[in-house]
N, C-alpha and C positions, 0 to 999 in steps of 0.2 A: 200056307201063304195067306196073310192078312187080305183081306176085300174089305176096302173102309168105302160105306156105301155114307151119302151125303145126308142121309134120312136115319141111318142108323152107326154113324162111325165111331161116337163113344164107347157103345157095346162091341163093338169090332177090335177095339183096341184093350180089351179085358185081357188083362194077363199080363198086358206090355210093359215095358218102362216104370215109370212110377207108379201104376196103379196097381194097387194089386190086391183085387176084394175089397175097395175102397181105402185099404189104409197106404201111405206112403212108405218104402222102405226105410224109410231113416225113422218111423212109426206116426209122421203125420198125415191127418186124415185132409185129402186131395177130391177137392168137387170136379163136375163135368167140364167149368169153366179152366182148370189147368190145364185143359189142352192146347192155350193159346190160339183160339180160334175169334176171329174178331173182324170189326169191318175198318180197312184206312183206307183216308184218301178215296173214298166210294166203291170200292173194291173190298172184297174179303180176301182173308191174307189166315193161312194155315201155317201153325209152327211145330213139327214133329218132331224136334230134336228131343234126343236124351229121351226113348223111349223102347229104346233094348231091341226094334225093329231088324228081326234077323230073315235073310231069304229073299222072296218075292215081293213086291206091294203093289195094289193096284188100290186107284183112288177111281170112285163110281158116282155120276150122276154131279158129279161137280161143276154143273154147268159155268156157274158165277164167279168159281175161286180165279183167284189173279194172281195171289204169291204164294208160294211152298217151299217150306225150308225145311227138308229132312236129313240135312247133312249131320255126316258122324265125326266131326271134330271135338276134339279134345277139350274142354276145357273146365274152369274150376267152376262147384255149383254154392252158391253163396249159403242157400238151405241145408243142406250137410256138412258143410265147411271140408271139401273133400272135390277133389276131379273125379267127371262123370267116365270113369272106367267103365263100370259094370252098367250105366245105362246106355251109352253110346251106340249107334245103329250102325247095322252091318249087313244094309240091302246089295241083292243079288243082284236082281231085276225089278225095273222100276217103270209099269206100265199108266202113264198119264194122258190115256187117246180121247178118254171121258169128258176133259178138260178145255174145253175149245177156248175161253176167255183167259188162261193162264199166261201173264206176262214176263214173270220174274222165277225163275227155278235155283236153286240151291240144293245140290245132292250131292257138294263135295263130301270129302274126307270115306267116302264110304268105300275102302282097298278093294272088295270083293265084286265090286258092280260088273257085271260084262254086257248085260242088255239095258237098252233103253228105250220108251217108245213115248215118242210126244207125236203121232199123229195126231192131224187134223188139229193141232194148236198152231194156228195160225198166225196170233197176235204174239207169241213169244218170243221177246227182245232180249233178255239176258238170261245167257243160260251159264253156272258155275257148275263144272264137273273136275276141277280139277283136285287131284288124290283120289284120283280113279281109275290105278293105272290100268287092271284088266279089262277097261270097256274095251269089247269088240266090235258090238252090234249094235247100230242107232237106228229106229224106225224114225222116218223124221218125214213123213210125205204129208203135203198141205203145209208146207211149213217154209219160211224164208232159209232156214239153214241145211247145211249138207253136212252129211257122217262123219265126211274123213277130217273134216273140221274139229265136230266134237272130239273126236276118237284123240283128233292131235292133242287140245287142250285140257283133255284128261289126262295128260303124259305132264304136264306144265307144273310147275311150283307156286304158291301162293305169294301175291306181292310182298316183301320182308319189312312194308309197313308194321307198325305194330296192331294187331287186333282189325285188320285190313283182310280180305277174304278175297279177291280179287286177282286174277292170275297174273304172272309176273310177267310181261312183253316186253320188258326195256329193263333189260340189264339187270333182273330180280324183282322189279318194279311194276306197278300196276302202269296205268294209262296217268291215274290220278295221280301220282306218288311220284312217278317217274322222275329222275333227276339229272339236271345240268347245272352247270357252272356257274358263279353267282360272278353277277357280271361285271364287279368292282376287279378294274384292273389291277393284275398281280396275285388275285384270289383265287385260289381252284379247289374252292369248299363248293360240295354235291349239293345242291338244294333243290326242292320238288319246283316241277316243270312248272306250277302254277305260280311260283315267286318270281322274283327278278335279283335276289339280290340276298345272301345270306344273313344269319341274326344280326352279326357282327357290321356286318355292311347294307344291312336294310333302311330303307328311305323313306323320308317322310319328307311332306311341305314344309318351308320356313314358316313358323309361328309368327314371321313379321306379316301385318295386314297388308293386304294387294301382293306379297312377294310370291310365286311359285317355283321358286328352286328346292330343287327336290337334295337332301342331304340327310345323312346318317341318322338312324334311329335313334342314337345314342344322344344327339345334339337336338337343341330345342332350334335354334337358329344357323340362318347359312352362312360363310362368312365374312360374307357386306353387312350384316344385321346381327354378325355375334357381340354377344353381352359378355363385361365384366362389370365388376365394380369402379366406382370413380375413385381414384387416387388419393384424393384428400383423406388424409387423416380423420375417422371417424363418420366419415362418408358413405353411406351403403346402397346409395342411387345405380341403377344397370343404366350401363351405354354401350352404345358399338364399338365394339374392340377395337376400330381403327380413330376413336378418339382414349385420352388419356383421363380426362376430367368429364362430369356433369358439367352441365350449363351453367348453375349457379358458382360451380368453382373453375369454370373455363380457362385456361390459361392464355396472357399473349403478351409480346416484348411490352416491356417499361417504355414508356412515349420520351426519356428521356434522351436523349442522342448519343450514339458509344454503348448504353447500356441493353444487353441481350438478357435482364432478367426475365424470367417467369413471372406471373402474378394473376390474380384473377382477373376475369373478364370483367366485372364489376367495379377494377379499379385505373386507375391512368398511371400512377407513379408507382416502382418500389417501395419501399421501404426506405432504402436511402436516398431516393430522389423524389420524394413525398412532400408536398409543398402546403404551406398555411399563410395565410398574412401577417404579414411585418406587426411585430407590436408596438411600434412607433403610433403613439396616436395620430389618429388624421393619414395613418399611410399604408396604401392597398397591396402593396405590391406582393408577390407570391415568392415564397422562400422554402428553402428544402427545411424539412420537418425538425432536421438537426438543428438547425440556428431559428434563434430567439431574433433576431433583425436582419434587414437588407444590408446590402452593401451602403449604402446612404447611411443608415442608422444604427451601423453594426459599431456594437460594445465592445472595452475590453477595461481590463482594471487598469486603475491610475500606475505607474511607476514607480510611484513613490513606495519607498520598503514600508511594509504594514500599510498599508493604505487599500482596501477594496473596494473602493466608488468604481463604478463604472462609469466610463465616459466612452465619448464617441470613437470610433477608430484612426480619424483624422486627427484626432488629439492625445497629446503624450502623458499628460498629466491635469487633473480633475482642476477647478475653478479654484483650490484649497493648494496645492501644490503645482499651479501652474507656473511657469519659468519663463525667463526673457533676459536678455544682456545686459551687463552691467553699463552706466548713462557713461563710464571714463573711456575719453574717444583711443580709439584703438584698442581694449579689453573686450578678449569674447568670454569672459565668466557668465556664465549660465547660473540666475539667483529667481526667488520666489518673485513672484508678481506685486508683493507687497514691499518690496524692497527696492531701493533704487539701485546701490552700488554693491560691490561682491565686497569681501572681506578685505581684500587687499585697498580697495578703494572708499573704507569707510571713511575715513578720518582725515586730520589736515598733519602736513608734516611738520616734526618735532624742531625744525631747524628756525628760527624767531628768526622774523620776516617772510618766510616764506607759505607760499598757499597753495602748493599744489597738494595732491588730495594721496594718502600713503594710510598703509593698515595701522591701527592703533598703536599709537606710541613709538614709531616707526621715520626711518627716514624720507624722503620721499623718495621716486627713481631717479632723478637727476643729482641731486646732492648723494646718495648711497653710489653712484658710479662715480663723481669726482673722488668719492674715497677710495674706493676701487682704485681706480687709476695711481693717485699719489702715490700707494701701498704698492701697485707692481713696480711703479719706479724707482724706488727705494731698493727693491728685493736687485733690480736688474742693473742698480750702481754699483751693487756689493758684486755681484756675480760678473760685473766687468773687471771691476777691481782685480777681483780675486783671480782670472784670467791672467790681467796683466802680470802681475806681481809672479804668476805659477811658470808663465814663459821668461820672465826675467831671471829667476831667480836658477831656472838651469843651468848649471855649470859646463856648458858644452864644452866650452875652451879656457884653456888655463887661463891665471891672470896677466903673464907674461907671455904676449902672443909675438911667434914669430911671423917672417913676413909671410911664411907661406901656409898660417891657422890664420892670418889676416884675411887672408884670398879667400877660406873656407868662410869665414863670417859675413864677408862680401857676399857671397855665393846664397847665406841664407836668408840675409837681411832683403837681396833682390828677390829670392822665393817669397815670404810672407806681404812685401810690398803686393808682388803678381796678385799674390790670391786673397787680400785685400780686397780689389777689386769683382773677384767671381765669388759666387755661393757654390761652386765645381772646384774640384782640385784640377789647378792647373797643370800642366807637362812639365815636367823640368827640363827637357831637349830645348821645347820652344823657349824657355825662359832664361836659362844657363848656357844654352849651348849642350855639345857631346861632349865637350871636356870638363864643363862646372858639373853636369849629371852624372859622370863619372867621381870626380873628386868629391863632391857633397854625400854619394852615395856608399865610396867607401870609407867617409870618416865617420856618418851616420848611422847607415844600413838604412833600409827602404822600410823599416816599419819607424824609427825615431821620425822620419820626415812624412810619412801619412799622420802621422798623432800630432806634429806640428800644423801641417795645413789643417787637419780638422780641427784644430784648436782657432786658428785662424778665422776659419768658416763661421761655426759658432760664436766668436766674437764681434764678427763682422756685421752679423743676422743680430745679436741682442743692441749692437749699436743704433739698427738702422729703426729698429723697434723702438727702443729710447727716445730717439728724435722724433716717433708717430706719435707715441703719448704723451710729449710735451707739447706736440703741436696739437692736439686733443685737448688735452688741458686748456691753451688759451681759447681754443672755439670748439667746446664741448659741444656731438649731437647727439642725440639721445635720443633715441625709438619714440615717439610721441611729440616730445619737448625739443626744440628750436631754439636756442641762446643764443 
């Protein structure tokens, strides 16, 4: 059984662990100071691991130590490149009564332990013995803790932290480690007792100044103060996602009325209802950006074919092909401003004596309608004539008429007197009687005496026409001209 007294515990430990006649097992040479022995925090603090400690140990005269770590865990040693198998401690019984000022104990991992004695250590607050399942026997008098305590916690698992030495009280878990529910609803990710709120779901302050809303680690801002880019094309200003634009390209309706464009805040009009001054000199008025002038002084080209002046809108044709009516009363000929009368009223008529005003070489309208006239009357002598003569010249009835083809010629001669008188075909009932419209009809048939009255009608009608145009003739009136 090792007795590492506090005066001479180097030499006590001859033979153990890595020392061995000075040289290291892996064959480096290891001074006294490898035994981890040192002062923290004003305390001196002993570290015994990896020292092959098999059986009893008793630590002597260590009035001052405070922490002791002689647990036999496993683990890899960076100077060998190799896990401490073969140095690992494998204490029986671990007599620490020497120790009055020892605060901190560590004597896991060691399988074989069954006794233990921390009397008279008063001041020790943590004690690790877990993987220690055969402890049975805790001297522990002068001391804040009780046996059946230790005995239970040397039965305990190691917190499943990683690299965490700590026994497992909460579901595998140390005190520190421990884990609950991160408290983003809907989320049931295990996060350690000391978060609030898992990787995914952990929180920070909004990076906006004065704002303390607390939101997602992932996110710089909360989302009253989240940031995008400004919309504008080529734009790379951050604003708050509940606006669309930076300030310099703000958006708000066209101030024109009806129109709901977009536009920056820097401007008043669209584009289509964008306004400048009239370039009418001398005149202010404001016009959309599309026209060149106001309604006052709005342009357009002359009418006239090939002609491109621009004149005003109120005007049809430029000072060059402007127009106005011909000075002959009653003509709306429409001629150049430099002209008086239109073509038909250039000149005087061809008829000697007379002055009224007729297109060159030309009759005038008064004397060109007496011709007129004469010529239809002429046409409508012949066409009388020629009537006459086509009704005479019918052979209705032989030339030796008896008394009763006399009756029938009676009969027609009082038809065409009738309808003489109408521009209608008259009745023949009314005019003959039942008995003449009988006898006239079956010596005739009823289409010969339709072709007669209408022959009649038509004569009748060119007659009464004849007598208008002679009577026209002696007091011709003429549209204009008065005779």
């Amino acid at each position: 059984m090792p007795v590492i007294d506090h005066h001479e515990w180097a030499s006590a430990l001859d033979g153990y662990g890595p020392i061995n006649h000075g040289q290291h097992r892996g064959g480096a040479i290891i001074s006294e100071k490898s035994l981890r022995y040192n002062i923290k925090n004003g305390r001196e603090v002993l570290d015994l691991t990896d020292y092959y400690i098999q059986g009893h140990l008793k630590l002597k005269n260590f009035s001052n130590l405070g922490e002791l770590n002689c647990s036999g865990e496993r683990k890899f040693n960076v100077l060998t490149n190799d896990y401490n198998d073969h140095t690992r401690n494998n204490i029986t019984i671990l007599d620490l009564s020497e120790c009055p000022r020892l605060i901190k104990l560590d004597c896991s991992s060691n399988e074989e332990l069954t006794g233990l004695n921390i009397m008279n250590c008063s001041n020790l607050k943590s004690i690790n013995v877990i993987g220690c399942p055969r402890l049975s026997r805790v001297i522990c008098n002068n001391t804040p803790h009780s046996p059946e305590k230790i005995i239970e916690q040397a039965k305990m698992s190691f917190c499943m932290n990683q690299e965490c030495r700590e026994m497992a009280n909460y579901n595998g878990y140390c005190n520190m480690h421990r884990k609950h529910c991160c408290k983003e609803k809907g989320c049931n990710s295990q996060i350690n007792i000391s978060k609030e709120y898992c990787n995914i779901h952990r929180k920070h302050c909004c990076k906006e100044e004065g704002c303390n809303s607390q939101i997602n680690i992932s996110k710089e801002y909360c989302n009253i103060h989240q940031k995008h880019c400004c919309k504008e094309k080529g734009c790379n200003s951050q604003i708050y996602i509940s606006k669309e634009y930076c300030y310099m390209h703000q958006k708000h309706c066209c101030k024109e009325e009806g129109c709901n464009s977009q536009i920056n805040m820097s401007k008043e009009y669209c584009n289509m209802h964008r306004k400048h001054c009239c370039k009418e000199e001398g005149c202010n008025s404001q016009i959309y950006i599309s026209k060149v002038y106001c309604n006052m002084h709005q342009k357009h080209c002359c009418k006239e074919k090939g002609c491109n002046l621009q004149i005003h809108i109120s005007k049809e044709y430029c000072n060059i092909h402007r127009k106005h009516y011909c000075k002959e009363e009653g003509c709306n000929s429409q001629i150049y401003i430099s002209k008086e009368y239109c073509s038909n009223h250039e000149s005087i008529c061809k008829i000697p004596d007379c002055s009224f005003r007729a297109p060159l070489n030309s009759e005038c309208a008064y004397h060109e309608r007496v011709r007129q006239l004469r010529g239809e009357k002429a046409i409508k002598e012949n066409l009388l004539k020629q009537l006459i003569s086509s009704v005479k010249s019918k052979s209705i009835f032989p030339a030796k008429r008896t008394k009763r083809e006399e009756t029938y010629q009676n009969y027609l001669d009082r038809l065409l007197d009738a309808q003489k008188q109408s521009d209608q075909h008259v009745s023949l009932e009314v005019q003959l009687g039942k008995k003449g419209e009988e006898c006239l009809t079956k010596k005739l048939g009823n289409e010969k005496i339709q072709n007669l009255c209408q022959t009649q009608i038509e004569l009748t009608k060119l007659e009464k026409d004849l007598v208008k145009l002679e009577e026209e003739i002696l007091e011709p009136t003429i549209t204009g001209y008065v005779l």
